[in-house]
Phi, psi and omega in degrees: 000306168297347176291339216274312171341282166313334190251016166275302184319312155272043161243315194286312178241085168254160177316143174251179165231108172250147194270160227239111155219105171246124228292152200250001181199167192302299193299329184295001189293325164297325144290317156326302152320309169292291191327296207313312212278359155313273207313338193289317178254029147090038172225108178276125168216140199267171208297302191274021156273336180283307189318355184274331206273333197266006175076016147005048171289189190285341168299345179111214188222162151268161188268357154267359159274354161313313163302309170335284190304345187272329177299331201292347194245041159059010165269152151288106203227126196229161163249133169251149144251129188235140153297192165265345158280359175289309206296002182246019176239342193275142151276135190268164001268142192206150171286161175219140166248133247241126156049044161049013178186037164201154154268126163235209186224124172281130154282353220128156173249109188270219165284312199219355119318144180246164166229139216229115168251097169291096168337320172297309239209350188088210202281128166228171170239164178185139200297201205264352187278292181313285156352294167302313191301287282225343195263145189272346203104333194242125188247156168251137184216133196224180188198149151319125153299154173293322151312341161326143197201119167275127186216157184052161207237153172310136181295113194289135155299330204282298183323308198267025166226345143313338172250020170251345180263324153348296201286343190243020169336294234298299181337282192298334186271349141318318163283323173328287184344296214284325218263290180329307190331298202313314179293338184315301172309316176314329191271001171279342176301310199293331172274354181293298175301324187280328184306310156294023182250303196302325195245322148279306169323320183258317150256029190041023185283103150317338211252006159299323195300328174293326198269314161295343162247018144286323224265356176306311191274356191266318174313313188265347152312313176301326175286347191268277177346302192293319171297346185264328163336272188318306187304295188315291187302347190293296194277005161293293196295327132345315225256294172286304164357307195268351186270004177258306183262324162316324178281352157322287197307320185292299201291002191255296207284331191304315199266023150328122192274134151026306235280351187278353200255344182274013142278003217207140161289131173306301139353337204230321162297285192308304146350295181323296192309353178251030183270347162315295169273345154282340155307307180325286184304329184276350176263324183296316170275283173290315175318275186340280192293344145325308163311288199289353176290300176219061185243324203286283007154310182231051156242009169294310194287315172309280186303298189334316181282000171254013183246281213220081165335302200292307181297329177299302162327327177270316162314283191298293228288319200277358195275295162284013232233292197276342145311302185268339156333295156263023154277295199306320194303301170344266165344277203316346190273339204310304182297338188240009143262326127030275185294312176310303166305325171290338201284303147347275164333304203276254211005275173345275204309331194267316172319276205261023167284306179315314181322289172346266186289028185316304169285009192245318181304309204289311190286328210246023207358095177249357208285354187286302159332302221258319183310290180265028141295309172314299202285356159259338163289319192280321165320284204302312150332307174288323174305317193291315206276299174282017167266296191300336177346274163306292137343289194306308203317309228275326177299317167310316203275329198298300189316335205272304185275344167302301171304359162249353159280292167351299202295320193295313208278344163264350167288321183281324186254351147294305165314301180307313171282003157283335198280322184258013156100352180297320185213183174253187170284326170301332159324291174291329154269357169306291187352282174303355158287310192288338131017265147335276169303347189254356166285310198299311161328300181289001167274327143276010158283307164313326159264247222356296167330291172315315170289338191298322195299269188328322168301309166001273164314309177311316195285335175286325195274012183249316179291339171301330179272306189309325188284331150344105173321121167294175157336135194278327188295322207278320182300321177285001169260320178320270160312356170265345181278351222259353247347066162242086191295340194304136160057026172248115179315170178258164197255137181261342147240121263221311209258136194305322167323303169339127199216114167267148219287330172132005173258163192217116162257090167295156195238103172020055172282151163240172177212154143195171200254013190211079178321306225248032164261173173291161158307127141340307188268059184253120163045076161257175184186158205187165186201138178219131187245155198305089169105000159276172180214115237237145173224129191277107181238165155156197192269220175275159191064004170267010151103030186268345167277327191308312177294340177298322192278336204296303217286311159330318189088040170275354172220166173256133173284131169300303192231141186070227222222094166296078198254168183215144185047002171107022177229119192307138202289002171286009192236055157227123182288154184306322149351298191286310210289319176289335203256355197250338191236170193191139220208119172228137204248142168313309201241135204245150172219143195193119178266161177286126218191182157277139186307296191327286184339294173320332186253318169305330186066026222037037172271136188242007179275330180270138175314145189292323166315269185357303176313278196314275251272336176309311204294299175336307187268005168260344181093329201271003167344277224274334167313330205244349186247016180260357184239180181264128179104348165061272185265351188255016197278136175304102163268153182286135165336111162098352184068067183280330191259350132266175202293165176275315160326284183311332185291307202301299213280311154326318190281280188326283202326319186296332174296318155301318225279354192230033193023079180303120179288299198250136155281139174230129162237139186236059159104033164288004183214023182302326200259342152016077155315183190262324195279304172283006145313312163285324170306322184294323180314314211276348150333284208272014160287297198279006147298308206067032178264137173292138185224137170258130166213138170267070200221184181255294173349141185276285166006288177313297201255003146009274169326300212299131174297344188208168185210113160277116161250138180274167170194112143067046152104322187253156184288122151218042171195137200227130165154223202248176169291333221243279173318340188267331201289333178267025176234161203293096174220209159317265176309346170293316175305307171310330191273325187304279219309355184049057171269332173218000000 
């Protein structure tokens, strides 16, 4: 009886197979991880519903929220610390958390193997030494619930590519059109060949020959035609397809909220957008000829049977032969072109991130750091790529030698039925052309199969962005230009013009970047009046920039209240909003551009005064009329050919150029000297624009009518500079530790 135990037990926890869901990004790995093990008990739920349910911040997830979220989907779910011999006692599949800063899904333990559905990379094994080196110890473990419920279906490719195709119906059924014509002639070679075999060649009619290479040559004029036809809709269709869903993608990702971009390499977003025209060309192209591929396959099939059965019958075994062969082949690629496509991404994203910060790489001689960073992603690439390899080799070669083992076994069983009076020879090599036309389709229905899979991984990773909610503000300036007022607050001021005066109040906001963590951000509350200036402190992490973007409106408040002029800002349009608040940021951007541009952003609407008096009141006037061509001057990306000073007085100016009523600086003058600093200070005193600042500097915030010192998010010390240094806190430490 205990042997019958032991050998259930180890039959219950033997290695599984679970489906491959992989994370679009590093922090997402734990929703990634929960998905496999949803699918593995059939309830598919897709990636950005888990990253919502599982607290996904720019920090990642944790493993009791991990738990949460498995329960809200009815499992049971506990967290363990197991040795590895405990873990060979559990049914799998269950999470581990890997190297202290990652999640997968164990499948099983084998002999000599661990078997692993890694959320980074799919299914891999690693021995049992690797195993050991990499586990923490902390298991996740989960079983059905009595509520459990299989629900929801895989994201159909057919779905995601009917509604990119949806706007160019007239486009495709033109090629479509185009495409039929074109085949028509083809099925004319083949009678062509027998006739010259059978009838001039055998019966010697000469006077045939003529009527046949008119009608040969008309054949082939017509085919000329119909392809520059097909060909002319083909780049139409193209042309839009891709000016559509690349200007989608861009207008999708620009009205994005922040919090999507804290997650994600800039580098690895852009990659998407250029995946855009490669969907195009394969819909534009390969769809097309696919389609007609394969309505042509049984009107192929139809005339083959009217020539020869027996040879047809032989035709269709190697025809499914070769069909499912490379459908099995096909399959096998799917998960390790995935990971290749992601690997990509990350190639990219380490590419132009390192660029971005070439100088901070250079000054801090990091290039080595950046190097084999590179080169472990670009490994891990290459690894993919020759995983992929092979497959790909095997899929080119295979079609080739089945269709010539066709070829031979209908040559051989052709030849016998010429012999015995079944066909003629013109019979047979018609056959055989037609042979030919009716393989080829189905091998290109079969790569086709095979670009679908690679598309597959593209589409996710372009729907991954597209399916993302945009900006709540933004949808509601929408629908109010759109005059779809329903389920829109009403807006209390409407005109665009509109310039607010300069109060600003927080109301008990709370904030944080993970609902199912405590806030960052509690009940906090703060009141700013026309021309004042209120300064933020503490150490790192104590929220002084998170609040600076709240207020901007770069985040959304969990709790309480933003108001501006005493009305809350949601009941304003973005418009107003864009034109009254204004924000200069620790990390300066500056595109490759004309300085106007740089400071305008393309608005050709602001006065050239407004330009001058900003840059004036930024100091960099006499900077920008010092270079050649002056406000019409080249800047390099990133303002590579000017000073870290000038970049920084740049960024104000651009901040200035729309008069702002309230300002917010966040370390806006850190590259700074002390005399211009002050000099910008005394600017922006005489504008009378309300200022939030955000600095280290004694200097900087001195001045200031109120000094907020932050702790973890909450306020706790408040007043004048002359009030806080005597007194025992925060800010008295700081300034000794000369933190300020």
């Amino acid at each position: 009886m205990i042997l019958i135990l032991k050998l259930w037990q180890k039959y219950k926890c033997r290695p599984v197979r679970t489906p491959v869901v992989l994370q679009m990004e590093a922090v997402e790995c734990g929703a990634a991880a929960l998905g496999i093990i949803l699918s593995y008990y059939r309830c598919i739920v897709p990636l950005i519903e888990l990253r919502r349910e599982c607290g996904v911040s720019r920090d990642g997830s944790k493993a009791s929220n991990i738990l949460k979220a498995a329960r809200l989907y009815k499992l049971n779910a506990k967290g363990f610390k197991k040795t590895i011999e405990d873990l060979k006692n559990i049914v799998p599949p269950y999470i581990v958390f890997w190297n202290f800063n990652h999640f997968l899904v164990v499948e099983g333990f084998g002999k000599n193997r661990v078997y692993l559905n890694d959320p980074a990379v799919g299914r891999r094994t690693v021995s049992p030494d690797e195993f050991r080196q990499a586990y923490t110890g902390v298991v996740l473990i989960f079983e059905r619930g009595n509520e459990f419920t299989k629900t929801g279906k895989k994201l159909s490719i057919s779905r995601s590519l009917a509604s990119r195709l949806k706007p160019s119906l007239w486009a495709i059924f033109y090629c479509l059109v185009a495409g039929l014509f074109l085949t028509i002639p083809r099925l004319a070679i083949p009678a062509f060949s027998q006739i010259f075999i059978d009838e001039i060649l055998v019966e010697n009619r000469i006077d045939w020959l003529r009527p046949l290479i008119l009608g040969m040559l008309f054949i082939a004029i017509t085919q000329g035609l119909l392809a520059r036809l097909r060909l002319f809709y083909l780049r139409r269709l193209m042309l839009k397809l891709s000016v559509s869903m690349s200007g989608q993608f861009l207008w999708h990702t620009l009205r994005l909220p922040a919090e999507f971009y804290a997650q994600r390499f800039a580098g690895e977003i852009s990659s998407r957008s250029q995946l855009n025209d490669k969907v195009a060309d394969v819909l534009s192209g390969r769809l097309a000829t696919t389609v007609i591929d394969s309505i042509m396959i049984v009107f192929y099939a139809l005339i083959m049977l009217l020539y020869d059965w027996v040879l047809t019958g032989v035709a269709i075994v190697f025809a499914a032969l070769n069909f499912f062969a490379l459908q099995a082949l096909s399959r096998s690629r799917v998960e390790t072109n995935t990971r290749l496509v992601q690997e990509t991404g990350k190639v990219s994203g380490v590419a132009v991130g390192g660029i971005q910060a070439i100088e901070t790489v250079k000054a801090s001689g990091l290039e080595l750091d950046l190097f084999s960073k590179f080169a472990g992603y670009y490994a891990q690439m290459i690894n993919a790529q020759q995983q992929l390899a092979l497959p790909t080799q095997i899929l080119s070669i295979l079609p080739v030698f089945l269709t010539t083992l066709a070829t031979a076994f209908i040559l051989i069983i052709g030849g016998l039925r010429v012999m015995n009076g079944s066909l003629t020879i013109g019979m047979l090599i018609a056959y055989q052309s037609l042979t030919q036309q009716f393989l080829s389709p189905i091998n290109n229905l079969v790569n086709f199969g095979s670009t679908l899979q690679e598309l597959e991984a593209d589409l996710n990773r372009l729907d991954d962005v597209l399916q993302n909610p945009i900006d709540v503000e933004v949808e509601r300036e929408l629908k109010y230009n759109q005059n779809k007022t329903d389920n829109v607050p009403d807006f209390l001021i409407t005109q665009d013009s509109f310039q607010l005066q300069g109060y600003l109040e927080l109301r008990q906001v709370s904030f944080g970047y993970n609902r199912l963590d405590s806030p960052l951000i509690e009940n906090l509350s703060l009141s700013l009046k026309p021309g004042q200036r209120i300064a933020l402190v503490g150490g790192s992490g104590s929220g002084k920039s998170t609040v600076a973007k709240l207020i901007t409106g770069l985040y959304k408040p969990w709790d309480g209240q933003i108001l501006l002029d005493g009305i809350s800002r949601s009941h304003y349009p973005r418009s107003i909003l864009a034109n009254s608040l204004a924000m200069v940021e620790q990390d300066i951007f500056l595109f490759a551009g004309t300085v106007r541009e740089n400071l305008t952003l393309w608005d050709a609407t602001i006065p050239e005064e407004d330009l001058v008096k900003a840059c004036l009141d930024a100091r960099i006037h006499d900077s920008i009329l010092n270079l050649p061509g002056g406000y019409n001057a080249i800047l390099n990306e990133g303002g590579m050919n000017i000073s870290g000073g000038e970049r920084q007085r740049f960024e104000i100016a651009r901040a200035l150029v729309r008069n702002p009523a309230v300002l917010v600086l966040d370390e806006a003058t850190s590259a700074l000297d002390a005399e211009t600093e002050l000099m910008i200070d005394r600017n922006l005193q005489k504008r009378g624009c309300s200022c939030i600042v955000v600095a280290h500097r004694l200097s900087t915030i001195r001045d200031c009518d109120e000094i907020i010192v932050l702790e973890r998010g909450k306020i706790v010390q408040r007043g004048t500079h002359e009030e806080l240094r005597y007194q025992d806190g925060i800010y008295a430490r700081l300034i000794g530790d000369n933190i300020v």
